[in-house]
C-alpha positions as CSV (number, residue, x, y, z in Angstrom):
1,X,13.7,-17.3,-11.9
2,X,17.2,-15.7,-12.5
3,X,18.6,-14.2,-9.5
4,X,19.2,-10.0,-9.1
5,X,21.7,-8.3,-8.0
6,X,20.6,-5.1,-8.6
7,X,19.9,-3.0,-5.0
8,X,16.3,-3.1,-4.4
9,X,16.5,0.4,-2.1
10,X,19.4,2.6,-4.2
11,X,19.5,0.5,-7.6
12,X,23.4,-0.4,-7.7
13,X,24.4,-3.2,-9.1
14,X,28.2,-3.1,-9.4
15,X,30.7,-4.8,-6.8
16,X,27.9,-5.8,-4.6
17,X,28.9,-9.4,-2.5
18,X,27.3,-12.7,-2.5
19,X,26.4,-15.0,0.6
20,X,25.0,-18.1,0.7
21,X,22.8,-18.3,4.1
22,X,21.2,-21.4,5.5
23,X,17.6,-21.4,7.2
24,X,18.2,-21.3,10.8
25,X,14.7,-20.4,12.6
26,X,13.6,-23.9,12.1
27,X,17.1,-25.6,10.8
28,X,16.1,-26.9,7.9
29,X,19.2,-26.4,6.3
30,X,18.1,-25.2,3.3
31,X,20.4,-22.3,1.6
32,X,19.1,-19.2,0.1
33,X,21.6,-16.7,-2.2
34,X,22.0,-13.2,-0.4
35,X,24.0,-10.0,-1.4
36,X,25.5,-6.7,0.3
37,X,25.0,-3.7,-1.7
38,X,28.2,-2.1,-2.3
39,X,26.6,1.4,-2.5
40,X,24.8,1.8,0.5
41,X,25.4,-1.5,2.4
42,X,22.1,-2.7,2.4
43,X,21.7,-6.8,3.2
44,X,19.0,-8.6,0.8
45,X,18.0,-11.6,-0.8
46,X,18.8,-11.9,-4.4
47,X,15.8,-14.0,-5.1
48,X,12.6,-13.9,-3.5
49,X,10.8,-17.5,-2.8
50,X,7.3,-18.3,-5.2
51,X,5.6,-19.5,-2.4
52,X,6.6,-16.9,0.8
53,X,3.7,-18.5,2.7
54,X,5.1,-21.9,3.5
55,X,8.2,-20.4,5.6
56,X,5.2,-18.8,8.0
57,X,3.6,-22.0,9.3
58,X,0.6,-21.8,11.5
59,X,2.1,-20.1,14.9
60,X,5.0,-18.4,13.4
61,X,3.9,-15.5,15.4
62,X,2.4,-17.0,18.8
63,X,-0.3,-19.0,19.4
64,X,-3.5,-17.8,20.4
65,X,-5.2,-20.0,23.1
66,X,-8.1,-19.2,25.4
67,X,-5.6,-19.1,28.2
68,X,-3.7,-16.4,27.0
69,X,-7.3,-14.4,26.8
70,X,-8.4,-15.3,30.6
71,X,-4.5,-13.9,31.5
72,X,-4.6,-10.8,29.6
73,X,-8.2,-9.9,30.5
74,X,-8.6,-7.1,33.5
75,X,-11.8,-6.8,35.6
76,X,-13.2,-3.5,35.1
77,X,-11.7,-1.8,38.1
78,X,-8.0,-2.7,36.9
79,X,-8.9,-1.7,33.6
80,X,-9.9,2.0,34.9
81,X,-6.7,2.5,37.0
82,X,-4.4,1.3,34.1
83,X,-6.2,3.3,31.8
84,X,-5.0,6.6,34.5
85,X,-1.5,4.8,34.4
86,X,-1.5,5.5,30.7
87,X,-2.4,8.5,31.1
88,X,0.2,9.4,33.7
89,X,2.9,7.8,31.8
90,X,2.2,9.3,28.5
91,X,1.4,13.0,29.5
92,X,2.6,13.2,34.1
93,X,-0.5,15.0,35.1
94,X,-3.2,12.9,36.5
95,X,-2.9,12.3,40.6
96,X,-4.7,8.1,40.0
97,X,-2.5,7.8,37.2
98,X,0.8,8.5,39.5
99,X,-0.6,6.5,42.5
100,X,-1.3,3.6,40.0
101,X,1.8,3.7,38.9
102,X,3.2,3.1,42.7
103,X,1.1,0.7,44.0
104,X,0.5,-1.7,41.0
105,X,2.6,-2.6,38.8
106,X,2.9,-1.7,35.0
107,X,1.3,-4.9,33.2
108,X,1.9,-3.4,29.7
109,X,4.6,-5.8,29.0
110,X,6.1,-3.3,26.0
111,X,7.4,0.0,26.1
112,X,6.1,3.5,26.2
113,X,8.9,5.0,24.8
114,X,7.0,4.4,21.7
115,X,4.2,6.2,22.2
116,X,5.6,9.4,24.2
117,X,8.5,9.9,21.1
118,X,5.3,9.4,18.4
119,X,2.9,11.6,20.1
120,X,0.4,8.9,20.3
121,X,-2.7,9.0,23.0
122,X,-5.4,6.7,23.5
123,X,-7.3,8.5,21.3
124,X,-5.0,8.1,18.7
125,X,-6.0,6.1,15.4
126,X,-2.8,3.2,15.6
127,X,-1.8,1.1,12.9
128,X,0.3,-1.9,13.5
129,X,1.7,-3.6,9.9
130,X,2.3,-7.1,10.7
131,X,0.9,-7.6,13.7
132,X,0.6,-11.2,13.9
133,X,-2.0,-12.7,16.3
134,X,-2.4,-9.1,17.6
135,X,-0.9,-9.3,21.0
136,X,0.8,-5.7,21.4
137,X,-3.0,-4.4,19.7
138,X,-5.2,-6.4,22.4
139,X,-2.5,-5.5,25.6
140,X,-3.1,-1.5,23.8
141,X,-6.7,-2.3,24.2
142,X,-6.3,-3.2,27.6
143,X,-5.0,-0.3,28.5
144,X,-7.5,2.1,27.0
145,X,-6.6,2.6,23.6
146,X,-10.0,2.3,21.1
147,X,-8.8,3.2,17.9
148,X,-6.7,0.1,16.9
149,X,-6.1,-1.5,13.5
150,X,-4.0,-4.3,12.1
151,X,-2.5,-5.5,9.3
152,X,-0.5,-9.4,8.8
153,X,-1.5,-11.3,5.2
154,X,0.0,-14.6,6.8
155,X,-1.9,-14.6,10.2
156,X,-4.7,-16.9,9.9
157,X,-5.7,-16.6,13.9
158,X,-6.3,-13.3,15.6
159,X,-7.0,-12.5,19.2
160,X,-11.1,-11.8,19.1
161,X,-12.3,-8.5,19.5
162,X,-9.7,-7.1,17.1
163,X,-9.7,-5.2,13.8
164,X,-7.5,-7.1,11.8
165,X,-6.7,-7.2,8.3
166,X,-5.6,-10.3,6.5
167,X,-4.3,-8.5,3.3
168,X,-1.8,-6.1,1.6
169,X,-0.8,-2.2,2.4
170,X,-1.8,-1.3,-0.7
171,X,-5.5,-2.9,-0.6
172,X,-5.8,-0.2,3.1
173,X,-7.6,2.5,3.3
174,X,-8.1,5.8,5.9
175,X,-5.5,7.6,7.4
176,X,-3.6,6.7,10.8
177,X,-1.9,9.1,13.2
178,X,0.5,6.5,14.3
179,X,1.3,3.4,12.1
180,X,3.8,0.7,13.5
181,X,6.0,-1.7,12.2
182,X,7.9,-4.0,14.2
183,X,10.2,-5.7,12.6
184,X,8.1,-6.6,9.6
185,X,9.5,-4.0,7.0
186,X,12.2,-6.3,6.3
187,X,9.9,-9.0,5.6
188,X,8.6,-6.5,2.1
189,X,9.9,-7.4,-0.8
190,X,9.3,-3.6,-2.1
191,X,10.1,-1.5,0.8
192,X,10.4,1.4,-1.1
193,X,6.8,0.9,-2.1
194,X,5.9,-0.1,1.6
195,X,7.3,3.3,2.1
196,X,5.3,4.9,-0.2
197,X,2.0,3.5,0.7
198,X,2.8,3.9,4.8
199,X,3.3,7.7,4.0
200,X,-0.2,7.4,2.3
201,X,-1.5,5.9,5.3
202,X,-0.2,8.3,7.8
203,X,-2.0,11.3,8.4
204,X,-0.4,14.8,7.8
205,X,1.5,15.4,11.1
206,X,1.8,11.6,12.2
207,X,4.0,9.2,13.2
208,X,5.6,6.0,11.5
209,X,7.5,4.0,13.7
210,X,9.8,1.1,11.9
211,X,11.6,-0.9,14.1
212,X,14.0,-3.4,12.1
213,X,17.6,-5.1,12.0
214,X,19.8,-3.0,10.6
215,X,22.7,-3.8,8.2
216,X,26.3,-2.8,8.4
217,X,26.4,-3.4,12.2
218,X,29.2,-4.8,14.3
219,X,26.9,-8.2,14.7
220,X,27.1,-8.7,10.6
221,X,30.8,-8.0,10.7
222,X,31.4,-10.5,14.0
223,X,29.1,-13.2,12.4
224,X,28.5,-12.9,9.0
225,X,25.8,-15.4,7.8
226,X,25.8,-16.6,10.8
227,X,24.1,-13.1,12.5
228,X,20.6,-14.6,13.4
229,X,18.7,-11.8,12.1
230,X,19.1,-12.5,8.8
231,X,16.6,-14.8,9.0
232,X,16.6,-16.1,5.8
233,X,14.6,-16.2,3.4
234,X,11.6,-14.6,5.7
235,X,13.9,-11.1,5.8
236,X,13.9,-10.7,2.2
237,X,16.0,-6.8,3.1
238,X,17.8,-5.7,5.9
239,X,18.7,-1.9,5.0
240,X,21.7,-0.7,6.5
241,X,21.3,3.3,8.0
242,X,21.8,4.9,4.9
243,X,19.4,2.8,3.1
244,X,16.6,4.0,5.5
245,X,17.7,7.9,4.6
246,X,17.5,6.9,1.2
247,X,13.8,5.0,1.8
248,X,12.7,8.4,3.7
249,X,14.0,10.9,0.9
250,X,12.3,8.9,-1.6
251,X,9.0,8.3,0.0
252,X,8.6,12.5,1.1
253,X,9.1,11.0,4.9
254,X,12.0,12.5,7.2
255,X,14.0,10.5,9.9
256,X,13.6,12.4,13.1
257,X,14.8,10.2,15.4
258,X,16.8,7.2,15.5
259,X,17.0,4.5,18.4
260,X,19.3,1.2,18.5
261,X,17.3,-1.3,20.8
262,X,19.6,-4.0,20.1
263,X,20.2,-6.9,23.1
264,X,21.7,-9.8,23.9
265,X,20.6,-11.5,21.6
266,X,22.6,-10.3,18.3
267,X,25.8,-12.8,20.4
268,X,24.0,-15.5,21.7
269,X,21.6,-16.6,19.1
270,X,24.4,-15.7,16.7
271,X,27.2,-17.7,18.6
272,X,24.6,-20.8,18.7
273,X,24.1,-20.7,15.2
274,X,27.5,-21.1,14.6
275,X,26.9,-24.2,16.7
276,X,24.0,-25.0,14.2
277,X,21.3,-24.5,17.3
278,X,18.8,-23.3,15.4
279,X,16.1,-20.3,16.8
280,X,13.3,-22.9,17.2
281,X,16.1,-25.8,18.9
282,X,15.0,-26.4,22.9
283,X,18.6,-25.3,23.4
284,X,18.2,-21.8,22.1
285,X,18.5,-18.8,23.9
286,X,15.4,-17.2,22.7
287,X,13.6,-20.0,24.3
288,X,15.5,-21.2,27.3
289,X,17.4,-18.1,29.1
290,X,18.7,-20.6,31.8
291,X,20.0,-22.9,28.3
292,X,23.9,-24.3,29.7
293,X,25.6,-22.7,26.5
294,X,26.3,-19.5,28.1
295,X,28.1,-19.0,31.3
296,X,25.9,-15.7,33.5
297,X,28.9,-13.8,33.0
298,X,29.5,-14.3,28.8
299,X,25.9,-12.8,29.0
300,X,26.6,-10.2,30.8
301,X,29.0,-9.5,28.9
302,X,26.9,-9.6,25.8
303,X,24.5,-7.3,27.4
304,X,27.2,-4.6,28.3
305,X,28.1,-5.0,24.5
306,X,25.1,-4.7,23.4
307,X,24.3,-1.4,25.5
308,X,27.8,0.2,24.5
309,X,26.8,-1.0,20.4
310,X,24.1,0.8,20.6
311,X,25.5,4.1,22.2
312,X,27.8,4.2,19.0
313,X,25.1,3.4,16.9
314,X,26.2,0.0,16.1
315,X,23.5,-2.1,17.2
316,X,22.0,-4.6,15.1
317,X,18.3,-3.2,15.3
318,X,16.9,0.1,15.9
319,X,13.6,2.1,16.3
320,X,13.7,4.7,13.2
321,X,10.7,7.4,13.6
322,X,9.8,9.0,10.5
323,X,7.5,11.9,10.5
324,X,4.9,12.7,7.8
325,X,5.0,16.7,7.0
326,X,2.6,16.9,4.7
């Protein structure tokens, strides 16, 4: 298979730049040909792998143990009194709700940022595309929510008591008032298509939520092939800000809001890889915060960075909301 250098979100093909970057999740060392579009800056792979399953072992996502059910699992009366937490925290008017909220405290584990900017309620009808094992879906489940889907074509184990699909967007049907993706867009070879067939999931009104690394950021420039969300080849494109207007205008979607959630992370794992430490390695700051590569004040540093990055809008991921008008 020849490789392409042609821009798979605004089709240019002229003075775009070539990388070469090495696996680094596991550190097998294997290289894989990349490209930045010169056009709208948009980080992708110039050849897709035949076999995209093998670089998703078994537990790529999380494991799924009995353990992790028995610790997730409220008794009824916790489960009634974070279901009022929700309900305080998404809409402020329910009197349990609020003295939930001061007494206990909030076992969600994500954030409800999500769901306030969205519009989402337990009621809602909630799509998440590439959920993996379905942990964010079963903690959502928890916590009152009852009209949950998923959606992951490489996750073989699920959490039980789930509706999870093990297939493609385009083989979906129904309509969802609030459809998630996080970080899994850039995982799409097509994302224009991914676009397109969201926006035919998502119900006139709703909400898509795509959370993703995003190209062109001060973590690309610092590190280059070294910036550990490349992640290749499993990120096959990593659009840049413009490339998501462009994704939006094409698929009949508009941007309403734009948040960078970016961390630590972007300089540590980063820095590390430069070390060749790779994501999976003992050593690695994703898996050992009290790891001896980092003094407490380089990462505080990098987390003062990180908040000021994404102020300016030069994080290296962010939460785009796109709305569905029609």
């Amino acid at each position: 298979m020849s490789l392409s250098l042609d821009c798979r979100i605004c089709g240019n093909s002229r003075g775009n730049r070539e990388f070469s970057v090495p696996e680094m999740l596991y550190g097998t060392g294997e290289e894989f040909a990349y490209f930045e579009c010169h056009s709208c800056a948009t980080l992708q792979a110039a050849q897709v792998p035949e076999d995209l399953s093998r670089y998703y072992p078994p537990g790529y996502l999380g494991p799924v143990s009995d353990q992790q059910e028995a610790e997730a699992r409220p008794n009824p009366v916790r489960l009634f009194l974070k279901q009022q937490r929700v309900l305080y925290m998404l809409y402020g008017k329910n009197p349990l709700g609020w003295l939930a909220s001061k007494i206990g405290e909030d076992y969600f584990g994500y954030t409800w940022e999500w769901f306030r900017k969205s519009g989402a309620t337990p009621a809602s009808c909630i799509l998440d595309v590439g959920c993996g094992p379905g942990l964010l879906l079963k903690n959502l489940q928890y916590q009152g929510f009852s009209n949950l889907s998923g959606v992951d074509p490489f996750q073989e184990k699920t959490h039980p008591g789930l509706n999870i699909h093990r297939t493609e967007l385009n083989e979906l049907a129904g309509q969802y008032d609030f459809i998630m993706l996080h970080h899994s867009l850039e995982h799409m070879p097509d994302p224009a298509g991914a676009l397109g067939e969201l926006k035919r999931l998502c119900s006139p009104g709703g909400t898509i939520l795509i959370r993703i690394p995003v190209a062109s950021c001060y973590a690309w420039e610092r590190y280059g092939v070294n910036w550990f969300q490349i992640d290749a080849p499993r990120h096959i494109v990593i659009p840049s800000v413009r490339g998501m207007e462009l994704l939006a205008e094409n698929a009949g979607l508009r941007i309403s809001e734009i948040v960078f959630d970016s961390d630590e992370l972007q300089f540590c794992c980063s820095e590390q890889y430069m070390q060749g430490i790779s994501l999976k390695d003992p050593r690695s700051y994703l898996r050992n915060r009290e790891t001896d590569s980092f003094t407490r004040e380089q990462i505080e540093s990098f987390k003062q960075q990180s908040r000021e990055l994404n102020e300016l809008g030069r994080g290296d991921q962010a939460c785009f909301y796109f709305r569905n008008s029609s």
